[in-house]
N, C-alpha and C positions, 0 to 999 in steps of 0.2 A: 138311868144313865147306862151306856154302855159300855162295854169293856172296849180298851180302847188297844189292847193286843200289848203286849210286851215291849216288843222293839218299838212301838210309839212312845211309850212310858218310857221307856230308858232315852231316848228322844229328847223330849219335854225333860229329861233330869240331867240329860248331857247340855241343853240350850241355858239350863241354868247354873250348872257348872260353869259355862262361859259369861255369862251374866256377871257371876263373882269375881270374876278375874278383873287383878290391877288395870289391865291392856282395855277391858269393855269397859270398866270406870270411867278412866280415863279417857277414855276415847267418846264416852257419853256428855263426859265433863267438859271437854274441849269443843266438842259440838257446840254446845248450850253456852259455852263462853261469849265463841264464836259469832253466835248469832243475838246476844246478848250486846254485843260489841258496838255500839252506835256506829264509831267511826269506820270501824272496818264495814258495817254496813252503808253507810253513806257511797265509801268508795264503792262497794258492789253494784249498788242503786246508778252510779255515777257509770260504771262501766256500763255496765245494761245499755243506761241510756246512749252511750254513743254506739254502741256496736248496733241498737235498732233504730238509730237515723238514716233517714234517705239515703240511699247512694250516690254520689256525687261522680260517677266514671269520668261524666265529661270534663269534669275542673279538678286536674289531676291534683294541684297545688292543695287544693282545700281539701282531696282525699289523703293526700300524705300527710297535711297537719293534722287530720281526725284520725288518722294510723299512729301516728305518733303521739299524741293524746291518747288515746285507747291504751296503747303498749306502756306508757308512764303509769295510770292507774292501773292496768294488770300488776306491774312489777311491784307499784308500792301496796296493791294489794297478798301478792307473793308474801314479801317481804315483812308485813304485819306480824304484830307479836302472838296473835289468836290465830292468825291463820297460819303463822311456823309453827305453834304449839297443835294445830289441828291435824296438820300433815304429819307431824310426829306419831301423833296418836292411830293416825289412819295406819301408818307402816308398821307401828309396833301390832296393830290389830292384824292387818295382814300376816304380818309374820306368826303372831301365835294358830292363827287360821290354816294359815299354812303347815304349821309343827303337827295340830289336831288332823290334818289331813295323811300325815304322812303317819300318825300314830293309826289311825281308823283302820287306812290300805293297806296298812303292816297286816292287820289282824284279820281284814275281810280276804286278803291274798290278790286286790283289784283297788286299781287309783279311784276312791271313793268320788272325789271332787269332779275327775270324769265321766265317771258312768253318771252323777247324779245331774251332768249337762244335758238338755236335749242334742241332740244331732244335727248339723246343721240343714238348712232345704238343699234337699236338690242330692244328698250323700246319708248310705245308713248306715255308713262304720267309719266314721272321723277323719 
């Protein structure tokens, strides 16, 4: 087996530092709720299904009642108790991502989260 260099290893022991945290718990937990969820799955299955039905351009009537339809299950998918508990977990995630970000660039002297971006096409300094 190889040596896998230092700054890998502290890597692999920082990803798992974040592993243990309340915010990845939870945020794993809520996932797996989520998707556990029948009915909040039903309603997802349900949206699917109308947003990849035919287009109806020419019968505006019956594209605005399938818009309107769509946009009811979005909302009461929003609104679901796994998928308000999911969004929470994603923000609380975000944010601790974000503290770890600003902890790293502290110490490396460079916005870690940026440099570790490729560059977009076409530009080769941001």
């Amino acid at each position: 087996m190889s040596d896998k260099g230092a700054a890998v290893r502290a890597a692999e022991a920082f990803a798992e530092a974040i592993h243990g945290t309340p915010e990845w718990e939870e945020w794993e937990s809520a996932r797996a709720a989520a998707r556990a969820d029948t009915e909040l799955q039903r309603l997802v299955a349900h949206r699917r299904a109308l947003l990849n039905q035919p287009s109806r351009a020419s019968d505006s009537a019956a594209s605005g009642a399938g818009s309107a339809e769509e946009e009811r299950v979005r909302m009461q998918i929003v609104q679901h108790a796994a998928s308000l508990r999911q969004q929470a977990a994603v923000t609380a995630l975000i944010e601790l991502l974000r503290n770890l970000n600003v902890a790293l660039s502290g110490a490396l002297g460079v916005d870690f989260a940026q440099l570790a971006t490729p560059p977009r096409a076409g530009g080769c300094c941001g």
